[in-house]
VEXTOR-509267 format. One record per residue: x, y, z of N, C-alpha, C in turn. Coordinates in nm, 4 decimals, padded with zeros to 6 digits, m for minus. Example, Ala and Ser with C-alpha at 12.3 -4.5 7.8 and 13.67 -1.06 7.14 Angstrom:
! VEXTOR-509267
n.px 01.3190 n.py m00.5690 n.pz 00.7800 ca.px 01.2300 ca.py m00.4500 ca.pz 00.7800 c.px 01.3200 c.py m00.3300 c.pz 00.7800
n.px 01.2850 n.py m00.2250 n.pz 00.7080 ca.px 01.3670 ca.py m00.1060 ca.pz 00.7140 c.px 01.2900 c.py 00.0030 c.pz 00.7870
END
This chain:
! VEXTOR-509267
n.px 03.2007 n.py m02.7779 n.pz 00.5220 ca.px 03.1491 ca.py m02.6502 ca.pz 00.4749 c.px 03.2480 c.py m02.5895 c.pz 00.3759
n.px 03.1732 n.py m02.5094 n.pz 00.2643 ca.px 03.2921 ca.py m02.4342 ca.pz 00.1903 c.px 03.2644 c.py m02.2940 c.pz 00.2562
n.px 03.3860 n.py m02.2166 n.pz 00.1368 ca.px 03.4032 ca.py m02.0689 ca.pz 00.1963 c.px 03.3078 c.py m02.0078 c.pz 00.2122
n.px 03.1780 n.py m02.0595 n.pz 00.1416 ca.px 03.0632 ca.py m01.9271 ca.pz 00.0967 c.px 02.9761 c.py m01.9704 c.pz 00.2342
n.px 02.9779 n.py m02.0849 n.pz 00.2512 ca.px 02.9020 ca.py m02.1206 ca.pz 00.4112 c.px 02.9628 c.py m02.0892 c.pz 00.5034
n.px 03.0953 n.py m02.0892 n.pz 00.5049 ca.px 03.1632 ca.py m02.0353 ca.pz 00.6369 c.px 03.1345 c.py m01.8713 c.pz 00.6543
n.px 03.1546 n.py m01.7997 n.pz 00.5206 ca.px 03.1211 ca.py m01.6547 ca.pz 00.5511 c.px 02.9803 c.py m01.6205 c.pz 00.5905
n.px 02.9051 n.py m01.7012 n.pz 00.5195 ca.px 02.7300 ca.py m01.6943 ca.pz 00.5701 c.px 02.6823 c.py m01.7249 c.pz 00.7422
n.px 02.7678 n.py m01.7875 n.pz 00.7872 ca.px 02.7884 ca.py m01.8247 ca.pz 00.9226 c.px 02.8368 c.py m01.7294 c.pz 01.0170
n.px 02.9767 n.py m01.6747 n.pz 00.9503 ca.px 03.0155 ca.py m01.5740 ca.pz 01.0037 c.px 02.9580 c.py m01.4862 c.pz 00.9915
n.px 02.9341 n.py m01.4096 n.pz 00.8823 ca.px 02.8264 ca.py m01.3016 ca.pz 00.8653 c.px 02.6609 c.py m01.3345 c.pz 01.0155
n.px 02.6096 n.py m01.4118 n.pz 01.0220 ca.px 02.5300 ca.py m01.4232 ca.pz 01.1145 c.px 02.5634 c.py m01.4126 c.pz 01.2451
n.px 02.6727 n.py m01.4696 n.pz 01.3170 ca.px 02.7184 ca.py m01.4081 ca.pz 01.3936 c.px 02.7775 c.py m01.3447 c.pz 01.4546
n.px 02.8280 n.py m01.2382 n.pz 01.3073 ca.px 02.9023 ca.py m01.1001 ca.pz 01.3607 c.px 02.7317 c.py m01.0335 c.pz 01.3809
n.px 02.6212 n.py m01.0888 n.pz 01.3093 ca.px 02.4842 ca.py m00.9550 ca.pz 01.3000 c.px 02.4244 c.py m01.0268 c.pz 01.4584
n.px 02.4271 n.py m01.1132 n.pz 01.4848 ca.px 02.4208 ca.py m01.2048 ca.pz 01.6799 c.px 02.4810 c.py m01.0827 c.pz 01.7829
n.px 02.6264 n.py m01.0637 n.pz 01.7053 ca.px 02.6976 ca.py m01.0148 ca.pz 01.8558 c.px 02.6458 c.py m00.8536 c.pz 01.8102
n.px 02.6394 n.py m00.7917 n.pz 01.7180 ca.px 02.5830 ca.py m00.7027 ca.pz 01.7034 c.px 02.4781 c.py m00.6198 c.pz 01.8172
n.px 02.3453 n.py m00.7125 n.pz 01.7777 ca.px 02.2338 ca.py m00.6842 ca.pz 01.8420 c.px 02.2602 c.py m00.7291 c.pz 01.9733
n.px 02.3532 n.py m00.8280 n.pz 01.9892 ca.px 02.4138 ca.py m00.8562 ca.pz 02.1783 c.px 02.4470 c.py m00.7181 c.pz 02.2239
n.px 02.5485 n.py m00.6607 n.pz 02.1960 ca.px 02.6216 ca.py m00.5473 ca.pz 02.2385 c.px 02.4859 c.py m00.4086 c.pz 02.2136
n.px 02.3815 n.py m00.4170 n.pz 02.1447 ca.px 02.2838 ca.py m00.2901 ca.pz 02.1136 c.px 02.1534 c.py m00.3290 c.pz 02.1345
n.px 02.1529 n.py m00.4551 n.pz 02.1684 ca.px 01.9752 ca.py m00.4578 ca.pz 02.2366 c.px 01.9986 c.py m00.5181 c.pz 02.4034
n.px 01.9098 n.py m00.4453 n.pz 02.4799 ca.px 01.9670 ca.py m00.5075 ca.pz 02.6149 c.px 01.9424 c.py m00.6264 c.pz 02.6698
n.px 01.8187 n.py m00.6611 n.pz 02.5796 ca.px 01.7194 ca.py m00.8160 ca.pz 02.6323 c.px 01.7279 c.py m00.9109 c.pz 02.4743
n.px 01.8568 n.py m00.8690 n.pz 02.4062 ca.px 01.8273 ca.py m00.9806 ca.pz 02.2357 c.px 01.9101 c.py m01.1172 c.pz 02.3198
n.px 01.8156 n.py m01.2090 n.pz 02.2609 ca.px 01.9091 ca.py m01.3540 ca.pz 02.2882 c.px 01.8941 c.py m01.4221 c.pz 02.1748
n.px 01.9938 n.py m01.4372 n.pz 02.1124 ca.px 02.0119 ca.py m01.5709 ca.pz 01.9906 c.px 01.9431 c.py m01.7067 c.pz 02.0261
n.px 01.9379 n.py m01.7177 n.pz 02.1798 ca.px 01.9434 ca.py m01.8817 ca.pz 02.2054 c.px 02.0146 c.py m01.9611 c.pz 02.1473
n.px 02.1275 n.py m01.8826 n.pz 02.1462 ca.px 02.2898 ca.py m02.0102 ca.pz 02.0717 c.px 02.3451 c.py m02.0395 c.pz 02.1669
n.px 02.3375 n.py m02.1496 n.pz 02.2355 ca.px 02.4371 ca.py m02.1781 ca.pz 02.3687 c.px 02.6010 c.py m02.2086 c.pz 02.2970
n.px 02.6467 n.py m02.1848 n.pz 02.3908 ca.px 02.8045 ca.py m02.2508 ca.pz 02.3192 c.px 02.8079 c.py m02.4266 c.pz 02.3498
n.px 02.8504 n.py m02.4565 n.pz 02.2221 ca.px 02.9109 ca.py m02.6002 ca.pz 02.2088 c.px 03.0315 c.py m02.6466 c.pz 02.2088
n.px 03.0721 n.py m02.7837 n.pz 02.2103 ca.px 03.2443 ca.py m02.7587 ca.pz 02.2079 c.px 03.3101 c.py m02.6928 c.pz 02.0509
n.px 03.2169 n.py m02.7034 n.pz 01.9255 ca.px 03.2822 ca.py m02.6161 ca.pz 01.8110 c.px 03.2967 c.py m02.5221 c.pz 01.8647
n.px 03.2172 n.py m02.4176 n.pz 01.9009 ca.px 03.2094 ca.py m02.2694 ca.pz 01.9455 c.px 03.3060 c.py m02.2869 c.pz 02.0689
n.px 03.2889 n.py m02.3519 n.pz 02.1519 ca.px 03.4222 ca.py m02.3263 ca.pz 02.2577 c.px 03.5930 c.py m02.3590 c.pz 02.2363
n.px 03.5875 n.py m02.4197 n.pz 02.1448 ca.px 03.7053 ca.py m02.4749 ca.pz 02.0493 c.px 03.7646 c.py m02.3285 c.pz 01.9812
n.px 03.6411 n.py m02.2413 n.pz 01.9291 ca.px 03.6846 ca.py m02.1293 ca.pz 01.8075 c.px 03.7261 c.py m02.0181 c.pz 01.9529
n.px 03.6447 n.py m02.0314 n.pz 02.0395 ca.px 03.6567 ca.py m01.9029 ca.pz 02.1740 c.px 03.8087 c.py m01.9044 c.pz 02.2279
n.px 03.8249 n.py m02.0776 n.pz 02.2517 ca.px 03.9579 ca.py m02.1015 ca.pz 02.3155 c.px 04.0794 c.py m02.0469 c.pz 02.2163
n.px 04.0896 n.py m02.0914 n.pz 02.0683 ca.px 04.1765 ca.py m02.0607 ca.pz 02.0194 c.px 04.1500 c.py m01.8758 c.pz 01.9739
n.px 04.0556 n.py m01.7950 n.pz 01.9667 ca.px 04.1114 ca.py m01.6462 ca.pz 02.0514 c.px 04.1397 c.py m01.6071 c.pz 02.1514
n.px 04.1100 n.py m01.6406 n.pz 02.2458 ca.px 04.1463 ca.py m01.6059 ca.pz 02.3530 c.px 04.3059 c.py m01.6634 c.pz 02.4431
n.px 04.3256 n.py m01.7829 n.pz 02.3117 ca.px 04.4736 ca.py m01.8121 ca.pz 02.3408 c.px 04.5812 c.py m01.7638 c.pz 02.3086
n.px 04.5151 n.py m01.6531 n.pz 02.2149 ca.px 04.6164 ca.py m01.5973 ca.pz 02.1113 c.px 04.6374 c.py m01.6796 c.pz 01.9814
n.px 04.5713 n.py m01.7840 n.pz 01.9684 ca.px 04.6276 ca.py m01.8279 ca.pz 01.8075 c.px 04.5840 c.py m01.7781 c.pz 01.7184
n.px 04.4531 n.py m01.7384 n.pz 01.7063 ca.px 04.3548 ca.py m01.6546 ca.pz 01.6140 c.px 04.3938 c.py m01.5170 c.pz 01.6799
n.px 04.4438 n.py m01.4231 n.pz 01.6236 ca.px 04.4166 ca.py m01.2976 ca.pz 01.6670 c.px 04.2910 c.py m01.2098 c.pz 01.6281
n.px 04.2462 n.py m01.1394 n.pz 01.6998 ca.px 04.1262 ca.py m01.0745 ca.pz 01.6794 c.px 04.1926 c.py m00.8912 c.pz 01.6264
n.px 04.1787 n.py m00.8911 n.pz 01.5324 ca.px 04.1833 ca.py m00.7243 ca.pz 01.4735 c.px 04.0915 c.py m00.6159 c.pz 01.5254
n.px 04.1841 n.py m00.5450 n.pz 01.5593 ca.px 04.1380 ca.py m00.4451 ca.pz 01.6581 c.px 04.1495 c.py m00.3117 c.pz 01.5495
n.px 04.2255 n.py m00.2941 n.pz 01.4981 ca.px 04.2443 ca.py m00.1809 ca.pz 01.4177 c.px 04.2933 c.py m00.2223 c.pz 01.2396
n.px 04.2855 n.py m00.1211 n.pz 01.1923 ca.px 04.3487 ca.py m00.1577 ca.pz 01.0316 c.px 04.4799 c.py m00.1421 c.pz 01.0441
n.px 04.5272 n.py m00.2728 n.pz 00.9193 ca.px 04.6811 ca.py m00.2937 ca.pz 00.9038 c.px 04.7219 c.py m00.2211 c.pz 00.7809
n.px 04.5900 n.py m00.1625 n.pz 00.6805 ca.px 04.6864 ca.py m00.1394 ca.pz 00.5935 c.px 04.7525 c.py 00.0310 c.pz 00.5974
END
């Protein structure tokens, strides 16, 4: 994939977790796979940090 597919990807499932967190019954029907559990593991390990607030 290049950058413009990776952001198109991302962009879709930042608008996924979106409607997760604001509709009470939305389901993507995206199960996790080992890519997606691969990207979960490395936040939740701390290698990817997740931004919580602005740095600049």
């Amino acid at each position: 994939m290049n950058v413009d597919q990776h952001l198109k990807v991302a962009q879709w499932h930042l608008e996924q977790a979106r409607l997760h967190a604001t509709k009470d019954a939305h389901s993507c029907g995206c199960p996790v796979n080992a890519h997606d559990q691969k990207a979960i593991d490395a936040v939740e390990s701390g290698l990817i940090k997740e931004e919580v607030s602005c740095n600049l």
